[in-house]
C-alpha positions in Angstrom: -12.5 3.4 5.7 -12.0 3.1 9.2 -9.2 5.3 11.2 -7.5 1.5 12.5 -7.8 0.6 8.1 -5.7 3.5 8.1 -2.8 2.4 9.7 -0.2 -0.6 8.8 -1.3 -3.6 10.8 -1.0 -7.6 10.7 -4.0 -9.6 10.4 -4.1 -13.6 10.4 -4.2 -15.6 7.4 -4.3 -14.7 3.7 -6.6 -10.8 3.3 -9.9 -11.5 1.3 -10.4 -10.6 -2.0 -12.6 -11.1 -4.9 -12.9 -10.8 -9.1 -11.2 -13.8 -10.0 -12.1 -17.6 -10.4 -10.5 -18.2 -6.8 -12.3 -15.2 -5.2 -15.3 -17.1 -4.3 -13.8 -18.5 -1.8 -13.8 -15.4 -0.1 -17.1 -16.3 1.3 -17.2 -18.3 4.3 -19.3 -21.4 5.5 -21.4 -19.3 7.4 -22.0 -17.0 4.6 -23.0 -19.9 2.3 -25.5 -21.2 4.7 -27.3 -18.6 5.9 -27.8 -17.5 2.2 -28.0 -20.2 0.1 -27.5 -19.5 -3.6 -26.7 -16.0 -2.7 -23.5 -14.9 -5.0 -21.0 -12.3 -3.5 -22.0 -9.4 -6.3 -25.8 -10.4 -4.7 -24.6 -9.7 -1.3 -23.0 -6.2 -2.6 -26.1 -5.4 -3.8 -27.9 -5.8 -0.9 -25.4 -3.7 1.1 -25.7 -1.2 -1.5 -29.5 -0.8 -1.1 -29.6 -1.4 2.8 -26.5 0.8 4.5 -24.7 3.8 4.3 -21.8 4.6 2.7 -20.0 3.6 5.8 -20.9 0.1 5.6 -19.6 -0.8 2.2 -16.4 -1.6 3.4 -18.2 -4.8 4.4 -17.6 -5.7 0.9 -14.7 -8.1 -0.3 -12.8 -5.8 -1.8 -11.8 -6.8 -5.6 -8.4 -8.1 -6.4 -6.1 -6.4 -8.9 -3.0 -8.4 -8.6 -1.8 -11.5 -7.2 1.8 -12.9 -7.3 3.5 -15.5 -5.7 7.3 -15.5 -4.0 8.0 -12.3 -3.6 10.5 -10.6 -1.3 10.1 -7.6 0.7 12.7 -5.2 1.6 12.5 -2.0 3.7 15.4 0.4 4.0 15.9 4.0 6.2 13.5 2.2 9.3 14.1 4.7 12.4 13.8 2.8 15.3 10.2 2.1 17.1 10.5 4.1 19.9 12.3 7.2 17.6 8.2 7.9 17.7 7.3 7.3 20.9 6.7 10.5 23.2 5.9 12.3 19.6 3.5 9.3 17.9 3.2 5.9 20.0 0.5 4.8 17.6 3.3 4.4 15.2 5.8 2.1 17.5 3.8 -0.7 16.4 3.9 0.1 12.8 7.6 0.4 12.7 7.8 -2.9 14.9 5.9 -4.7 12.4 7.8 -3.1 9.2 11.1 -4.1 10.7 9.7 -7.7 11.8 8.7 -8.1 8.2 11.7 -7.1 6.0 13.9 -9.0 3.7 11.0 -11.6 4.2 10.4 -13.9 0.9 6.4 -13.8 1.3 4.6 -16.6 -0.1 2.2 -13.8 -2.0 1.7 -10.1 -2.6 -2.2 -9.4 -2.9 -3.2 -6.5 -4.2 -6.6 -5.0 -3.6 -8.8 -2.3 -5.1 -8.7 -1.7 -0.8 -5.2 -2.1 0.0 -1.6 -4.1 -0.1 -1.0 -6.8 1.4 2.1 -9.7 1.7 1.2 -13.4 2.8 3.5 -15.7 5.0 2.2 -19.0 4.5 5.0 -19.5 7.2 3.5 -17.5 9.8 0.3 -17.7 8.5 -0.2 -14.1 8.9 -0.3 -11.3 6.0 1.1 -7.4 7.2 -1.5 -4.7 5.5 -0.2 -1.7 4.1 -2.4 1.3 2.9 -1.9 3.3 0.0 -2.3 6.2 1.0 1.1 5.8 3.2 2.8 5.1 -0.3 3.9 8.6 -1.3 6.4 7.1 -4.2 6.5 4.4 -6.6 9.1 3.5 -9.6 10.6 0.9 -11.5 14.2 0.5 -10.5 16.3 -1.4 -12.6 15.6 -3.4 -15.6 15.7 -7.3 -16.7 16.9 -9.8 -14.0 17.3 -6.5 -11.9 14.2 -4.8 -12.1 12.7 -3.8 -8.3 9.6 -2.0 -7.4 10.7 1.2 -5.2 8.1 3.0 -3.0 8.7 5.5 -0.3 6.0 4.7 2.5 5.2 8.7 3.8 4.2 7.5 7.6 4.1 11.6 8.2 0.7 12.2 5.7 -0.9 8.9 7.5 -0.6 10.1 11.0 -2.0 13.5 9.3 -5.3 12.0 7.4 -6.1 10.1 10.5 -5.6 13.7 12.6 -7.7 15.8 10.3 -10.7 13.1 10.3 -10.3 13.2 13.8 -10.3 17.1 13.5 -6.6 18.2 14.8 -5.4 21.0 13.7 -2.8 24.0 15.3 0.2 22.7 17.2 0.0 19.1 15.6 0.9 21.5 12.0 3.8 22.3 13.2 4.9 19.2 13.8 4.2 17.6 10.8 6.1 20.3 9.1 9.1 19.1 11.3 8.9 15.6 11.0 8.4 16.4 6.6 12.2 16.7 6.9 12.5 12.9 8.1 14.0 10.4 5.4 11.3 9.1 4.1 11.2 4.9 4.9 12.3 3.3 1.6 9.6 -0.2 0.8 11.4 -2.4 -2.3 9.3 -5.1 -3.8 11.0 -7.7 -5.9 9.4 -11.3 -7.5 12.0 -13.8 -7.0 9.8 -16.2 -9.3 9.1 -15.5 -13.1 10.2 -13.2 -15.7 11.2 -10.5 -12.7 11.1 -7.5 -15.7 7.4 -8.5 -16.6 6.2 -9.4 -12.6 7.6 -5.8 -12.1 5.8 -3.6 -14.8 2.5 -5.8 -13.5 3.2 -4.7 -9.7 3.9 -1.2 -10.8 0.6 -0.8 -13.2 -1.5 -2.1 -10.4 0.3 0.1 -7.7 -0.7 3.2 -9.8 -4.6 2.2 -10.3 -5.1 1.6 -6.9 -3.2 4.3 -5.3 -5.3 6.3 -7.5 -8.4 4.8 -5.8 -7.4 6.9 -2.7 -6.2 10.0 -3.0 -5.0 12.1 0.3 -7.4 13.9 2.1 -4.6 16.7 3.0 -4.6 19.5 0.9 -2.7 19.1 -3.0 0.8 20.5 -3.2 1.9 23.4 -5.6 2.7 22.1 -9.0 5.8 23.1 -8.8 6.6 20.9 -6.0 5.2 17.9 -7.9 7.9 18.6 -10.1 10.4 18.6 -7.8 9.3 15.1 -6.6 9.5 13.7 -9.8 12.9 14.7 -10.1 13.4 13.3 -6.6 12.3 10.1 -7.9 14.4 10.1 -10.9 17.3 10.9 -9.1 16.9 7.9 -6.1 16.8 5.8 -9.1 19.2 7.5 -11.4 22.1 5.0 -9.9 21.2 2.6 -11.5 23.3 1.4 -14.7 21.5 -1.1 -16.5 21.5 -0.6 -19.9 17.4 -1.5 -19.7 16.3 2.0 -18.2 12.9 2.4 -17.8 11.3 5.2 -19.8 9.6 8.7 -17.9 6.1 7.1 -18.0 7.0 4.3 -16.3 7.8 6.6 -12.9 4.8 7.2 -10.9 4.0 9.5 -8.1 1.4 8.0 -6.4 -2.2 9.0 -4.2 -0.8 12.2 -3.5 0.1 13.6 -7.1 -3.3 11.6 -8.4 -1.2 9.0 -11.2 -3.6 8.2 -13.9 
């Protein structure tokens, strides 16, 4: 994955995806006629055998989850330029986080790759990568349930530092901006039996986020515990009488879920 796949960005259209009865249209004309008959599992093939690892993210990635209507909300957003003498790569993160909250997407597409939410409205979809999701749960229950994530901006500016080899100084600030409150991402279906759409979000969220785990190095176990109680506790205000039991809270790419 490249450093700019990294990062939270906004593409046009709907993202590409494959593995279900409407991913073949994933290929485009121009794909179709320059080879003919050719399926998409074909073309993998052939990028198997010809490229490096490098290239394969020239393959569609496969879909996990698709849902339609589906709102999302983002809470604890600093402002964009709150990062920019330290990070200005992430001013237009925030900028786009901010432009896209309490938006009722047409579509939340979930990839083997990474997350994405569709405006047919806009005709643009925002991309968010796991490995800037530090946190998921289920808060709530029945006609209340949400999905909760906490979006860890700090380890993404770190993974794209240490493939770029930083080190020393840049440390020290991540250690400082570790006491930041963390930018709270709420996913909810408005369409649906909201209870069911939920436990589907969540159970894809945890196999994919465990399809990219952080390149920094793993926390103490200890600490893992101490996050898990965090989590418990940002969702422990909840009263619904429809709790959701321990296994249903995740910790996700960084403590490895699954």
């Amino acid at each position: 994955m490249t450093t700019s796949e990294m990062t939270i960005r906004q593409i046009e259209g709907q993202a590409k995806f494959r593995g279900t009865a409407s991913g073949q249209t994933a290929r485009t004309n121009a794909q179709r006629e320059a080879h003919p008959g050719q399926t998409e599992e074909d073309q993998d093939e052939e990028i198997f055998h010809s490229f490096t690892p490098a290239s394969f993210d020239l393959l569609v990635p496969k879909l996990k989850l698709k849902l339609d209507s589906v709102r999302l909300h983002l809470d604890n957003l600093p402002p964009p330029t709150a990062f920019q003498s330290r990070h200005p790569q992430l001013v237009s993160s925030i900028s786009l986080l901010t432009e896209w909250s309490d938006l009722l997407c047409s579509s939340i597409i979930m990839t083997e790759r990474e997350l994405s939410f569709y405006s047919k409205e806009r005709d643009r979809s925002i991309i968010i990568p796991y490995q800037a999701i530090s946190l998921h749960g289920i808060s709530g229950g029945g006609v209340d349930a949400q999905l909760y994530c906490q979006l860890d901006l700090v380890e993404m500016i770190a993974s794209q530092r240490r493939s770029l080899g930083g080190t020393g100084q840049q440390e020290e600030e991540e250690e400082q901006e570790e006491q930041e409150e963390p930018i709270a991402l709420i996913i909810t279906p408005e369409e649906g039996d909201r209870s069911t759409l939920v436990q589907e979000i969540f159970q894809a969220m945890s196999y994919c986020a465990s399809l990219h785990p952080t390149i920094l190095p793993r926390m103490e176990d200890q600490d893992d515990k101490d996050d898990h109680h965090l989590l418990e506790a940002l969702l422990d205000h909840d009263t619904s009488t429809e709790q959701p039991s321990a296994d249903q809270l995740s910790v996700s790419n960084r403590f490895q879920p699954y």
